[in-house]
C-alpha positions, -999 to 999 in steps of 0.1 A, spaced: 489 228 -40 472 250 -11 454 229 10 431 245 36 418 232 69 382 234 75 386 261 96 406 280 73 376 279 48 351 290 72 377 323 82 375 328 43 338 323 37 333 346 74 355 372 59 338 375 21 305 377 43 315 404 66 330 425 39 294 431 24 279 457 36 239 462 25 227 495 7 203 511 32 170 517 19 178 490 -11 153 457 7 127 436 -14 92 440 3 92 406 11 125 413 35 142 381 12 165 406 -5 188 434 -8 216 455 -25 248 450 -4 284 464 -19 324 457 -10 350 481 -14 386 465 -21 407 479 7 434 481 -20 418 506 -36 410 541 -35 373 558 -24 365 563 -61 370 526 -73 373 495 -66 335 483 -60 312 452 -63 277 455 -58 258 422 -61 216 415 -46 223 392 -21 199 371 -2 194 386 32 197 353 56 228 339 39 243 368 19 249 342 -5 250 363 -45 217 364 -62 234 381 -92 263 388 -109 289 417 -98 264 448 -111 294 465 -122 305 464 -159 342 457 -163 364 486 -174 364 494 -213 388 510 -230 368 519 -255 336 543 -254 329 538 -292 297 522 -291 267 521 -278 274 487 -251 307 503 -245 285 538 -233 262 521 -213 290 502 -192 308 530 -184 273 553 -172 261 519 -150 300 519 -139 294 556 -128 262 552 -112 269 520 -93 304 530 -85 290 564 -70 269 542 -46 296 526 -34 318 551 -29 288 576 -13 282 551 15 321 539 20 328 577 24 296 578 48 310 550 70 344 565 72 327 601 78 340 612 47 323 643 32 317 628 -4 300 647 -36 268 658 -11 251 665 -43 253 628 -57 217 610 -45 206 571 -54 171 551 -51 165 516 -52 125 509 -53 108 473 -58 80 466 -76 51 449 -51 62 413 -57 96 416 -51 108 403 -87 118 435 -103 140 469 -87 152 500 -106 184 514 -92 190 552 -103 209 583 -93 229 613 -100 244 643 -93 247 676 -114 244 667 -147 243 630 -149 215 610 -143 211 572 -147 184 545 -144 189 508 -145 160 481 -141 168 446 -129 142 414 -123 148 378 -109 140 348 -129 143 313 -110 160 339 -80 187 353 -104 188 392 -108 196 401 -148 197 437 -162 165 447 -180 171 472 -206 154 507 -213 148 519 -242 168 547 -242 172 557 -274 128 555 -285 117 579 -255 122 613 -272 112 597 -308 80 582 -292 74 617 -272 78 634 -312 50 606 -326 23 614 -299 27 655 -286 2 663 -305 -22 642 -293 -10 632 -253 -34 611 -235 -19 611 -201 -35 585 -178 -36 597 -140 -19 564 -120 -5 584 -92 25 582 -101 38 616 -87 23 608 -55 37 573 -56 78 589 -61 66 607 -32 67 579 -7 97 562 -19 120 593 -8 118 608 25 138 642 19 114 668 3 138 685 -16 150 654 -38 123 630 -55 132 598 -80 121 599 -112 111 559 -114 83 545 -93 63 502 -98 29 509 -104 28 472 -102 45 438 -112 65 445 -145 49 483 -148 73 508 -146 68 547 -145 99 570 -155 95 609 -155 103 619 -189 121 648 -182 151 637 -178 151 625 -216 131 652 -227 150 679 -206 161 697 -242 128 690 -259 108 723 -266 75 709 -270 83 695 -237 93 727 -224 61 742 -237 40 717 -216 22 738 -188 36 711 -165 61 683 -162 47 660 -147 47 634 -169 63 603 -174 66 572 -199 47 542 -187 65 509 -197 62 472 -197 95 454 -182 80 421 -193 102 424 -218 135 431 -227 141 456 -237 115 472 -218 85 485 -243 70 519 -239 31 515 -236 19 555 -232 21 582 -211 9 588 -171 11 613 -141 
């Protein structure tokens, strides 16, 4: 049996604090909470990650560890999704680890993290080339739990209304505006308020052609994150 002192507990809790480190740009309005990561020293720059929202004062875990374990099978559709969160969050991590170590790292990969006003729900997204990836989390009784999009209804719901688009002006392009400071690289999600989500549709319309035949693109699904999985509720700019 291991038995340690006191002060051997507090050097372990110390370290395990010290190890996070906090996603820039990723705190709650209310300053209460953030996205922090750790990168196994064993590891190598492309693996090894945890990313948990942490409270800010105590760093104490507000969620589980955001990264899926490793499959070994991509054969359905729970399987696919774990391994395109793994991507995203795992490029995160790696992006900034490289950053601290002044690393030059994929400069093409990008990530946002925006709240909604009240602090109780955050979409985390990013890319680079051709992936793209959104993920929507929101704290009950101040646990963070995945909030699923509906993925697989945006082009079918585009098909059922392109013919008749009402398109309700919310701001929503000026609001992805303000959430990024570069000029040349803009999310594609933006809180229009507590539980209402805008996402740009193009990047699930991208191959559409009576997308492609709109005389703009500015438009995105408007969604309700109330529930889960989140429901598509119309269409906005």
């Amino acid at each position: 049996m291991r038995i340690f002192s006191s002060f051997g507990i507090a050097s372990v809790i110390a370290f395990n604090v010290q190890a996070q480190t906090v996603v820039p740009d990723s705190m709650s309005p209310d300053g209460k909470t953030a996205l922090y990561y750790r990168h196994l020293p064993s590891k190598p720059m492309n693996e090894g990650y945890e990313l948990y929202f942490r409270d800010n004062q105590s760093v104490s875990p507000l969620s589980e560890n955001l990264i899926p374990a490793v499959r070994t099978d991509c054969t359905t559709d729970s399987a696919m999704d774990d391994m395109e969160s793994g991507i995203l969050l795992g490029g995160i991590g790696s992006h900034l680890e490289a950053s601290r170590n002044h690393i030059l790292w994929d400069p093409a990969f990008s990530y946002f993290v925006a709240w909604s006003p009240n602090s109780q729900w955050v979409s985390i997204e990013g890319g680079a080339h051709k992936f793209w990836r959104a993920m929507i989390y929101h704290s009950v009784d101040d646990r963070f739990a995945r909030v699923m999009l509906p993925d697989s209804k945006f082009g079918a719901y585009f098909n059922a209304h392109k013919n008749e688009l009402h398109v309700q002006d919310l701001g929503a392009s000026t609001a992805i505006r303000k959430i990024s400071p570069r000029n040349y690289d803009y999310p594609n999600v933006c809180w229009l308020g507590n539980g209402i989500l805008a996402i740009n549709a193009y990047p699930y319309l991208l191959r559409n052609p009576d997308y492609l035949k709109l005389e703009t693109h500015n438009l995105f699904f408007l969604l309700n994150v109330g529930t889960n999985p989140a429901t598509i509720t119309g269409f906005c700019k």
